[in-house]
LUMMI-917686 format. One record per residue: x, y, z negated of N, C-alpha, C in turn; residue number from 1; residue in three letters. Coordinates in nm, 3 decimals. Each point is the difference from the previous one (the first is absolute). Layout:
LUMMI-917686
neast;nnorth;nup;caeast;canorth;caup;ceast;cnorth;cup;seq;type
X;Y;Z;X;Y;Z;X;Y;Z;NUM;ALA
...
end
This chain:
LUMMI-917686
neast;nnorth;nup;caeast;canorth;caup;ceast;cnorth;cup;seq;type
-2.812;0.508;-1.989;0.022;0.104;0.101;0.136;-0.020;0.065;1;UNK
0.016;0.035;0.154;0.124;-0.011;0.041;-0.005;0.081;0.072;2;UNK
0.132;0.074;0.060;0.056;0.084;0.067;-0.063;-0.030;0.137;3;UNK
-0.006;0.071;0.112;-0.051;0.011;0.088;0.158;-0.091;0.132;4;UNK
0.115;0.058;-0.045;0.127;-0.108;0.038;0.023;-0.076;-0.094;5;UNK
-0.085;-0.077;-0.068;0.062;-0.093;-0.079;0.021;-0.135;0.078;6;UNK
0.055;-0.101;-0.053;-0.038;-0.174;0.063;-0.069;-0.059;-0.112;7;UNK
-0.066;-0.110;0.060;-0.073;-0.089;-0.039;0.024;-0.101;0.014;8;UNK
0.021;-0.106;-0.100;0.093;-0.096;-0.012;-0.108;-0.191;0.065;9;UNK
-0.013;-0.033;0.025;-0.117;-0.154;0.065;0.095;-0.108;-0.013;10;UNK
-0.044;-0.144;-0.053;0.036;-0.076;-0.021;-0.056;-0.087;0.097;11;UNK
0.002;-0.108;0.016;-0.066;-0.129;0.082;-0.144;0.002;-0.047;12;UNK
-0.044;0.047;-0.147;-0.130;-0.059;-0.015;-0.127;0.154;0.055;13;UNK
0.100;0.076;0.050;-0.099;0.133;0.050;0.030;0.063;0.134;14;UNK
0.092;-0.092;0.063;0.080;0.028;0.106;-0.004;-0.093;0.097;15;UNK
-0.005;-0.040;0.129;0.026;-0.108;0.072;0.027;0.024;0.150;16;UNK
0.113;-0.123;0.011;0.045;0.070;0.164;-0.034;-0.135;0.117;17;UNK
-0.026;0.055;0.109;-0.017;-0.072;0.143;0.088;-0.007;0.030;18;UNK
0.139;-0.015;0.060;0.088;0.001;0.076;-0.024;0.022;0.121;19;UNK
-0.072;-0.139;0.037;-0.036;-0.024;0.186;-0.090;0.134;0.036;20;UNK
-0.089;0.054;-0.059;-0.029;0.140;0.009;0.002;0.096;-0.019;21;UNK
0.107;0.007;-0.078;0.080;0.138;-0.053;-0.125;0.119;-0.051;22;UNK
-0.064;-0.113;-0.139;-0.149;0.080;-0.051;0.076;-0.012;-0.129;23;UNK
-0.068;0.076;-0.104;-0.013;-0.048;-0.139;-0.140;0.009;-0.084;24;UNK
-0.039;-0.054;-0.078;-0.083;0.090;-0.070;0.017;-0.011;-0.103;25;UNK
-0.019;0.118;-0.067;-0.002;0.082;-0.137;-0.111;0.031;-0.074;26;UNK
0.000;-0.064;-0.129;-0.149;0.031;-0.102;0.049;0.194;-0.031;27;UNK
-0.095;0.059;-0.042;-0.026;0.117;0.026;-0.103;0.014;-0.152;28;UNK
-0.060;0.160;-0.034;-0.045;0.042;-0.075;-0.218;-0.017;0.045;29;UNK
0.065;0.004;0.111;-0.121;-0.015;0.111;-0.016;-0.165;0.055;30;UNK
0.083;-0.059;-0.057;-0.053;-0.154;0.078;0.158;-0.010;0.050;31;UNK
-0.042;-0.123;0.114;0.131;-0.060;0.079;0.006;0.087;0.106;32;UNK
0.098;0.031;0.057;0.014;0.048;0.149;0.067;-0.102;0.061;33;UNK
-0.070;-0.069;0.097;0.062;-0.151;0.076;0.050;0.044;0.146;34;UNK
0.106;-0.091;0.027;0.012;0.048;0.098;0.105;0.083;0.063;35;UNK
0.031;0.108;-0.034;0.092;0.133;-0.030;0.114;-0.059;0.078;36;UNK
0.012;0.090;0.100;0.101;-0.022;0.084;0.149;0.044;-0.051;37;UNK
0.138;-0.073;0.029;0.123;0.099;-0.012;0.103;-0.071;0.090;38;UNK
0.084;0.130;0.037;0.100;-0.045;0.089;0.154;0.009;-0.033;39;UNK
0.024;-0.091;0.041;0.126;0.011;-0.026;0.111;-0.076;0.108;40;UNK
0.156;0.017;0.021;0.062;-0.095;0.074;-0.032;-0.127;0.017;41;UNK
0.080;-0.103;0.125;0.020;-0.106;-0.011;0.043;-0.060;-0.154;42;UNK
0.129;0.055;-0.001;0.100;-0.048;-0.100;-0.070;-0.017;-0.130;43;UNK
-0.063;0.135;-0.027;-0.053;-0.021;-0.138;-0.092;-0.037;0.009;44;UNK
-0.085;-0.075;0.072;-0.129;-0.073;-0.011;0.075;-0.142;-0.037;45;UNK
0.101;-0.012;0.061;0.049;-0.146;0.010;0.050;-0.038;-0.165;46;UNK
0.082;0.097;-0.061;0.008;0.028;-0.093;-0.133;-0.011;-0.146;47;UNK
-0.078;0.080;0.069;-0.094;0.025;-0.149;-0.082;-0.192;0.008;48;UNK
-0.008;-0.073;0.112;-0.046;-0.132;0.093;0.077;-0.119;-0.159;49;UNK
0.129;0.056;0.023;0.084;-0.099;-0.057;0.070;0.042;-0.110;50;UNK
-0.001;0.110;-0.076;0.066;0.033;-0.111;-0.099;0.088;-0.087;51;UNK
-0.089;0.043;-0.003;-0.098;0.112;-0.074;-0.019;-0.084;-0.112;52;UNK
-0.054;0.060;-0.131;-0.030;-0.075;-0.080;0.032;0.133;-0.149;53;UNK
-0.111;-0.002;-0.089;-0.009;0.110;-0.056;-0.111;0.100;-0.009;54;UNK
0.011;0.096;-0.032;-0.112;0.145;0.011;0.105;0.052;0.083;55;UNK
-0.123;0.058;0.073;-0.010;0.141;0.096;-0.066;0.134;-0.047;56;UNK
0.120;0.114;0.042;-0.069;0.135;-0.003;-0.051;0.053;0.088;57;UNK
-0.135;0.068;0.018;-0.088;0.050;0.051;0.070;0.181;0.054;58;UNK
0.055;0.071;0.051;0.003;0.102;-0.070;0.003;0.139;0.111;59;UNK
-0.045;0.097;0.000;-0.056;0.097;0.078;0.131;0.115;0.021;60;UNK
0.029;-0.002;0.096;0.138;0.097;0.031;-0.025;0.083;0.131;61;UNK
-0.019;0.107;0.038;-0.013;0.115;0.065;-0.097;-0.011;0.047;62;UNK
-0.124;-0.066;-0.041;-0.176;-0.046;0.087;-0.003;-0.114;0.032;63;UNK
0.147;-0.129;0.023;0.000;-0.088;0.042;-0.025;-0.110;-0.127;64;UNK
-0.022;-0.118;0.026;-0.025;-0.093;-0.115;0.068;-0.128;0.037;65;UNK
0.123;-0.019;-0.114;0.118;-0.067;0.020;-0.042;-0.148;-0.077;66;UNK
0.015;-0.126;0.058;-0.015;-0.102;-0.110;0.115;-0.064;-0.018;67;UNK
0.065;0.037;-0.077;0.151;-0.061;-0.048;0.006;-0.139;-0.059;68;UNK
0.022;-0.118;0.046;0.019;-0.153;-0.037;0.074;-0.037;-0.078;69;UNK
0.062;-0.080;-0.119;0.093;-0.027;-0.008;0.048;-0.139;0.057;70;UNK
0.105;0.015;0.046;0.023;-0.166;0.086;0.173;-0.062;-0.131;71;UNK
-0.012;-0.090;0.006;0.130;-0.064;-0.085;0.066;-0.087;0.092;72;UNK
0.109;0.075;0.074;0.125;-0.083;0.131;0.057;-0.081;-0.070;73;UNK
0.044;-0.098;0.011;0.120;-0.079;-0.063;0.131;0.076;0.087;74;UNK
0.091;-0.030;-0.140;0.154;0.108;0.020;0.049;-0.127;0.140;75;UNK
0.062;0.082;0.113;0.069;-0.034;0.072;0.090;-0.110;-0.034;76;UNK
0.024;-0.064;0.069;0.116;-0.115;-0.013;0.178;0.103;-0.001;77;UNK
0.048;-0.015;-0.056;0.132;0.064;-0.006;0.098;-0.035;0.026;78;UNK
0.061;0.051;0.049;0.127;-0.062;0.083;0.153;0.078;-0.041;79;UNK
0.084;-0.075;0.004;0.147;0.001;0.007;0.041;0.149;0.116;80;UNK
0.017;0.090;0.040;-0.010;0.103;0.081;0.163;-0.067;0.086;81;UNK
-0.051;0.019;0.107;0.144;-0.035;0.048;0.127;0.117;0.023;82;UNK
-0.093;0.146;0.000;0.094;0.091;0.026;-0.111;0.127;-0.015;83;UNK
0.020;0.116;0.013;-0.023;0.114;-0.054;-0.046;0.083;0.104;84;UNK
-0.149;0.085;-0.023;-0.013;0.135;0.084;0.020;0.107;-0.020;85;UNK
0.117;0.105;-0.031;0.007;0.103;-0.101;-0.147;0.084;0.131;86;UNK
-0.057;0.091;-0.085;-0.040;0.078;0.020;0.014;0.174;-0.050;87;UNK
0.018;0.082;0.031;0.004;0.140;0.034;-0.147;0.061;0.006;88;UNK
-0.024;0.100;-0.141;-0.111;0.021;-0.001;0.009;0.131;-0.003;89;UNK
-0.108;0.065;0.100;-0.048;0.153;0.010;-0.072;0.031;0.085;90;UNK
-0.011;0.112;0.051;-0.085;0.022;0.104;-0.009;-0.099;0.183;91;UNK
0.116;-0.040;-0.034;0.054;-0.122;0.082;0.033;-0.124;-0.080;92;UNK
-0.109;-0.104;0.022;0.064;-0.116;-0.091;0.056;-0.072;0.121;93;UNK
0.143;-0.018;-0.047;0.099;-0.064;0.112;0.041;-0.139;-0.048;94;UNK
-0.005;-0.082;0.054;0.068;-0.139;-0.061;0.142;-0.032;0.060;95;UNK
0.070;-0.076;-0.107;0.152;-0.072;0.074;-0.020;-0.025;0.148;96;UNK
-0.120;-0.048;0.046;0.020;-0.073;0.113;-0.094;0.101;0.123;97;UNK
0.044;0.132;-0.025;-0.006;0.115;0.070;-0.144;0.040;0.037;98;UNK
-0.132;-0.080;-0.081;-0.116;0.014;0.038;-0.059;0.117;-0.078;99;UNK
-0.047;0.062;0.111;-0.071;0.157;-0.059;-0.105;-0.016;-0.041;100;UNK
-0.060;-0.004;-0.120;-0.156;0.053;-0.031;-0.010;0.151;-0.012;101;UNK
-0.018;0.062;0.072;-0.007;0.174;-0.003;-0.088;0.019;-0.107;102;UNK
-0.019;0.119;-0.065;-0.086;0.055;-0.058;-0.040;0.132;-0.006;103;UNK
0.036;0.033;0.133;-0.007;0.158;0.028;-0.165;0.029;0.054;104;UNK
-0.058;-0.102;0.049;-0.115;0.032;0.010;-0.106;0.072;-0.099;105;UNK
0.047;-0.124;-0.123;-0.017;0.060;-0.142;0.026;0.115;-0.041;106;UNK
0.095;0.052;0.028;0.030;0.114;-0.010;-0.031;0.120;0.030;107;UNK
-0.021;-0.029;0.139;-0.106;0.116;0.069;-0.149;-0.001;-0.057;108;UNK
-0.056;-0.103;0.031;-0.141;0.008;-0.123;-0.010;0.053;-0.105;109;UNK
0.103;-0.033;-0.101;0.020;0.114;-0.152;-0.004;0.161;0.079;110;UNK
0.107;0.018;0.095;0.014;0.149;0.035;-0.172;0.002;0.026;111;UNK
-0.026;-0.033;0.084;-0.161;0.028;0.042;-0.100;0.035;-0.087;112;UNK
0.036;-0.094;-0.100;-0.048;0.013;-0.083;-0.032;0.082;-0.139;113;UNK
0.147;0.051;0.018;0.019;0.112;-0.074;-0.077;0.131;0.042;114;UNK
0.066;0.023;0.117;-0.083;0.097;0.074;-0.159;-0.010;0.042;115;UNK
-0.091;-0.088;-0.016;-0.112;-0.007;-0.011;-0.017;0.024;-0.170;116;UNK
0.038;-0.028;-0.068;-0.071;0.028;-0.195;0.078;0.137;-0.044;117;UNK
0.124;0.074;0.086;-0.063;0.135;-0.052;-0.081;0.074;0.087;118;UNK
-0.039;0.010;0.130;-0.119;0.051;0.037;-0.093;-0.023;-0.059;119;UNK
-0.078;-0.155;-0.075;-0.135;0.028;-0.074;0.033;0.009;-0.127;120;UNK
0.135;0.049;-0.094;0.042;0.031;-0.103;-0.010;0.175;-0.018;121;UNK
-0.003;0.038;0.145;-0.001;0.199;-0.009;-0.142;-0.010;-0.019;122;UNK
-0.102;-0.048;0.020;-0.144;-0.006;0.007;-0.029;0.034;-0.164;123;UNK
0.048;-0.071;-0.089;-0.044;0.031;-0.124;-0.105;-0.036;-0.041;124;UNK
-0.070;-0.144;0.044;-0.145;-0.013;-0.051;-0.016;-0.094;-0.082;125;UNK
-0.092;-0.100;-0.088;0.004;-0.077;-0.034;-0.046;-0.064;0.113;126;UNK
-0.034;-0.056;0.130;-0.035;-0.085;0.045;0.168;-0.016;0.051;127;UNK
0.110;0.100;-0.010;0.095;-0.015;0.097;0.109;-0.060;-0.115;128;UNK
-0.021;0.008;-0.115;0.059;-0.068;-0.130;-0.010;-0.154;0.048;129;UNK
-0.146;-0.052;-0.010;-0.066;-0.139;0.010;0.089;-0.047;0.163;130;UNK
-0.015;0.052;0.091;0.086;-0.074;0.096;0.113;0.012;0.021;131;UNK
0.076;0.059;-0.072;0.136;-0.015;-0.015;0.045;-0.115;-0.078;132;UNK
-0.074;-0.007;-0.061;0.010;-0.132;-0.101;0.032;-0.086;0.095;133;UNK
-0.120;-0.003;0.064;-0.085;-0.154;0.120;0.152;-0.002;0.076;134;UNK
0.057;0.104;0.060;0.128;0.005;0.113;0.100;-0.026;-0.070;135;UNK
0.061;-0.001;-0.098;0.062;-0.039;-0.101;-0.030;-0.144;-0.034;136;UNK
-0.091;-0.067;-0.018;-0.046;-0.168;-0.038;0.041;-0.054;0.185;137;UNK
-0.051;0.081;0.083;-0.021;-0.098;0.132;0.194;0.000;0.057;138;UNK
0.088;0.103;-0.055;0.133;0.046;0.013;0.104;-0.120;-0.036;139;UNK
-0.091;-0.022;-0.130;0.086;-0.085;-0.082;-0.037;-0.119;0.029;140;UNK
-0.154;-0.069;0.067;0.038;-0.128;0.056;0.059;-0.047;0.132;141;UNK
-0.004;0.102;0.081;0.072;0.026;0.083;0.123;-0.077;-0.011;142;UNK
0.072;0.108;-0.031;0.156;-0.061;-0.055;-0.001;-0.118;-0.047;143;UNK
-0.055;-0.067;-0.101;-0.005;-0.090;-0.081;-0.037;-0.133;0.122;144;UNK
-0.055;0.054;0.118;-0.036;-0.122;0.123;0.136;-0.057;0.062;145;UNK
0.009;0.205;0.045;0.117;-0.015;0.111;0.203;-0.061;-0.094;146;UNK
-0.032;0.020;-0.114;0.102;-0.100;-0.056;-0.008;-0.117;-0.055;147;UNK
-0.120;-0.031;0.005;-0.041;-0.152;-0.020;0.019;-0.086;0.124;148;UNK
-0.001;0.048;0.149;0.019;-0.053;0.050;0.158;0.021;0.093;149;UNK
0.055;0.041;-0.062;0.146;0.020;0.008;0.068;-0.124;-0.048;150;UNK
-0.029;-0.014;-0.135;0.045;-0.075;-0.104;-0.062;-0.170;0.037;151;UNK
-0.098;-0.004;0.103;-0.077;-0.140;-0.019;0.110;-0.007;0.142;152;UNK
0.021;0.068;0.085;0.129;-0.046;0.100;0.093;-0.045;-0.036;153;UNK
0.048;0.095;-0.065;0.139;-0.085;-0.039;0.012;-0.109;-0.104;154;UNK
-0.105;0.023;-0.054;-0.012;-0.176;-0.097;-0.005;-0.106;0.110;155;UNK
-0.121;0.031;0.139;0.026;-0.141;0.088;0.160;-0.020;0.024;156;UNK
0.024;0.078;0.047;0.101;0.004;0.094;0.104;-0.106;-0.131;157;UNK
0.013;0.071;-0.131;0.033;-0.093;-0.084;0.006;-0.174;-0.036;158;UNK
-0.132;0.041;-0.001;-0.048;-0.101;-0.011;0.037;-0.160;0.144;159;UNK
-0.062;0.070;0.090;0.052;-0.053;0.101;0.168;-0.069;0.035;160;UNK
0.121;0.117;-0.038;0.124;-0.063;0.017;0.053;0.028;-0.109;161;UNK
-0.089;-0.082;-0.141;0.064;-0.057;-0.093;0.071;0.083;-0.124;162;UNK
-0.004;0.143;0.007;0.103;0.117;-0.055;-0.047;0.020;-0.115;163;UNK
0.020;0.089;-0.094;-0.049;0.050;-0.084;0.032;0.137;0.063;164;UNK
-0.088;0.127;-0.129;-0.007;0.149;0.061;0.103;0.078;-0.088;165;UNK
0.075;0.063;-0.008;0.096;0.096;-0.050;-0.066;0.124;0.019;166;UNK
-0.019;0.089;-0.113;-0.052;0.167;0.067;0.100;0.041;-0.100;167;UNK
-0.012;0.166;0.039;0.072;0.083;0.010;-0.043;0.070;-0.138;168;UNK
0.115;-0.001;-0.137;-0.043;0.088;-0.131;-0.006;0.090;0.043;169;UNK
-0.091;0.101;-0.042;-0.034;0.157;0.034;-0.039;0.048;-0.146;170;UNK
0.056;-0.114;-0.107;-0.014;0.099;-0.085;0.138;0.086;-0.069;171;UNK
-0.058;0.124;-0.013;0.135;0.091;-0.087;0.078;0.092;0.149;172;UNK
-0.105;-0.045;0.092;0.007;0.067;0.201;0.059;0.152;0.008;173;UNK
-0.072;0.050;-0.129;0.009;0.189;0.059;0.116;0.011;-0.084;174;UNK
0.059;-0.079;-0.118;0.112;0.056;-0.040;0.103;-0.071;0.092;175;UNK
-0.020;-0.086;0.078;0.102;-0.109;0.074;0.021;0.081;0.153;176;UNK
-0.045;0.107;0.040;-0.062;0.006;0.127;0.061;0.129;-0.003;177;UNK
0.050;0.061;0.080;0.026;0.152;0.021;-0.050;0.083;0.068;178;UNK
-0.008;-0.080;0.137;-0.047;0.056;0.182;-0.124;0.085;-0.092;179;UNK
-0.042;0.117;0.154;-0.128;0.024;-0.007;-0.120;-0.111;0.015;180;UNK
-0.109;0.054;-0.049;-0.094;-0.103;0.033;-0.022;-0.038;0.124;181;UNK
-0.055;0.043;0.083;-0.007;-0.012;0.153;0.116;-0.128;0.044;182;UNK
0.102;0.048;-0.082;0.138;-0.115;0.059;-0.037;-0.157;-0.064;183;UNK
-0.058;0.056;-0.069;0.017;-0.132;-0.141;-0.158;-0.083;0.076;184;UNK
-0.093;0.057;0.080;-0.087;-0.083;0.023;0.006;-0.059;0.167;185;UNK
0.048;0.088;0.088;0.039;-0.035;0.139;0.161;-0.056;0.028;186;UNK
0.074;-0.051;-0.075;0.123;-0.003;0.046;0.013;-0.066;0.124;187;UNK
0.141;0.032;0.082;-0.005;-0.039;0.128;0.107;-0.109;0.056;188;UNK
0.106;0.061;-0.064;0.167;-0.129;0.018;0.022;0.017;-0.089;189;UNK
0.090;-0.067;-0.039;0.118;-0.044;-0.096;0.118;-0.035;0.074;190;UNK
0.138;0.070;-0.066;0.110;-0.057;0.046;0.109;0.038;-0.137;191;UNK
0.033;-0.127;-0.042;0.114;-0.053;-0.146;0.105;0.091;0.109;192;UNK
0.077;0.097;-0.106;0.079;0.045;0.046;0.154;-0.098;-0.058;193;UNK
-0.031;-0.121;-0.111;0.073;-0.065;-0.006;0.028;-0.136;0.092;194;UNK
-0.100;-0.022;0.033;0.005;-0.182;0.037;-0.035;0.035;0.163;195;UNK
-0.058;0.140;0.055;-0.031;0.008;0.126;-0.143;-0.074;0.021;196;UNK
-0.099;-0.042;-0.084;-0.115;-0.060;0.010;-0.110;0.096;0.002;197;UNK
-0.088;-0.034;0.159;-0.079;0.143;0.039;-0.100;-0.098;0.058;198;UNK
-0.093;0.076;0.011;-0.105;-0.024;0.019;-0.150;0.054;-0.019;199;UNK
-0.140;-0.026;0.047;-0.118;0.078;-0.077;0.038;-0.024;-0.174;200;UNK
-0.047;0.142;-0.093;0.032;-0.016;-0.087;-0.115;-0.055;-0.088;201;UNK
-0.095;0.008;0.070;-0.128;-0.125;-0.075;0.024;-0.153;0.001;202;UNK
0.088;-0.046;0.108;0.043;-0.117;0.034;0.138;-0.043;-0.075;203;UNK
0.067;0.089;-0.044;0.130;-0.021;-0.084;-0.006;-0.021;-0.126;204;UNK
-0.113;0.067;-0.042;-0.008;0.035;-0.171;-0.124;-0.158;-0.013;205;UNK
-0.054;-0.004;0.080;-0.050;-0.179;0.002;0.051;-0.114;0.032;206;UNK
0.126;-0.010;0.046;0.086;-0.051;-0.006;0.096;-0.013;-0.127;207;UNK
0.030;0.135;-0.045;0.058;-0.029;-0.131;-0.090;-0.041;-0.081;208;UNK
-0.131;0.048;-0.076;-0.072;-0.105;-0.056;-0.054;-0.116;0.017;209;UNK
0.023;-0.071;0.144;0.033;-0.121;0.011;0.157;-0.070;-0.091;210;UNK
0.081;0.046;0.037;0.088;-0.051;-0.062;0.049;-0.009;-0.143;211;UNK
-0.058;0.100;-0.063;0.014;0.042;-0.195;-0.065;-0.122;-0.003;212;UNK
-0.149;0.024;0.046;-0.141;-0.181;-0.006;0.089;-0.088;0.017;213;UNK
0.109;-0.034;0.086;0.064;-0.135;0.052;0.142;-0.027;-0.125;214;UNK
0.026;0.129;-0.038;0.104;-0.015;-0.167;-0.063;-0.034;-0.131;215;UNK
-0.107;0.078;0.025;-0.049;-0.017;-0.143;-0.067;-0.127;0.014;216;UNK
-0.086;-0.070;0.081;-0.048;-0.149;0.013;0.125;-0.094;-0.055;217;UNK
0.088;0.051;0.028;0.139;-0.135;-0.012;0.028;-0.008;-0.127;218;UNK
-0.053;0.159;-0.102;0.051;-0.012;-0.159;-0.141;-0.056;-0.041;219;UNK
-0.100;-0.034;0.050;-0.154;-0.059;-0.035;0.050;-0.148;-0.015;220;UNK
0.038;0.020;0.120;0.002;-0.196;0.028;0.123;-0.051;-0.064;221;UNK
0.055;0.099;-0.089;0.183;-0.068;-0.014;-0.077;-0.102;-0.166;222;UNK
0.122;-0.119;0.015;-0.050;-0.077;-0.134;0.037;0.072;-0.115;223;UNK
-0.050;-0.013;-0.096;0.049;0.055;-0.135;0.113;-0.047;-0.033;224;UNK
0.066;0.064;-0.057;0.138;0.006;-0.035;-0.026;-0.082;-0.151;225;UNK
0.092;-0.106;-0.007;0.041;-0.090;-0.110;0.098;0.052;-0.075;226;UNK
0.006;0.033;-0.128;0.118;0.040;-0.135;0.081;-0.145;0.018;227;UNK
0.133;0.096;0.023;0.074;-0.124;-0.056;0.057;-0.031;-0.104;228;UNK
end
């Protein structure tokens, strides 16, 4: 017996894929189902083409029916970083090199979102239990997209001119942090009342974690110290 959201696990000898026709078919309780269409990107077709290999899960998530691959990438070639991207993380992810990934869009969606699940939260029903759930699962991949593809930018961009990534500790934040919240997620300038250094303050504070990344690399790379 299995759960009605459970997955179902297929190997090569009960499973099989087309590529050039983006079919599969699947042995079943009832026979084979041949054929069976699924869609997916360029990228990851190209992908599952040249790296898949393994069992696949079958598995049923809000009415839709997901077939999860496993593919095995070989690890990137790695490189020597020639210099550093600090990044600045919050509702604005800001990089050293003044590039905005906003995330306020995100933001407004949660509000929206909020305000849509307690209207069918005053309802009180069990059908209004069950889709709160559903708005809650579709909430959270949401987010989980719109910062996935935050994060796949600035890896090119990385990647591209050679850097490695510096982010920003946020842990131990609320005892480190004073401002109101509101301050602590929109900040606007910065100006060192010592050194006179001003500027956006998403762009400053990624800048300084560029540079801690560019100190602390130098005690990475320093030779070990010989006893004399």
């Amino acid at each position: 017996m299995f759960r009605a959201d459970a997955a179902h696990t297929y190997d090569d000898r009960c499973l099989s894929w087309n590529y050039d026709a983006q079919t599969v078919s699947v042995w079943t309780m009832d026979g084979c189902l041949k054929h069976v269409r699924f869609a997916c990107s360029a990228t990851a077709l190209k992908q599952l083409t040249q790296h898949r290999k393994g069992e696949s899960d079958l598995v049923l998530r809000d009415g839709k029916w997901f077939l999860i691959a496993t593919c095995e990438v070989p690890e990137a070639e790695r490189y020597e970083p020639k210099d550093w991207i600090g990044v600045d993380r919050g509702i604005s992810n800001t990089t050293s090199d003044a590039d905005n990934h906003c995330g306020r869009r995100l933001d407004r969606y949660r509000r929206w979102q909020a305000r849509k699940k307690a209207e069918i939260q005053a309802e009180k029903t069990r059908s209004a239990v069950q889709l709160l759930k559903k708005r809650a699962r579709r909430e959270s991949r949401h987010a989980t997209h719109t910062n996935h593809r935050i994060s796949k930018t600035v890896v090119a961009v990385a990647q591209r001119t050679e850097r490695g990534i510096a982010l920003e500790q946020l842990g131990g934040i609320r005892e480190r942090v004073t401002v109101r919240r509101d301050q602590r997620a929109r900040r606007s300038f910065f100006c060192c009342r010592r050194c006179g250094l001003a500027g956006p303050a998403d762009v400053v504070a990624g800048v300084n974690v560029r540079d801690r990344a560019r100190s602390a690399w130098v005690f990475v790379n320093m030779p070990p110290l010989v006893p004399a």
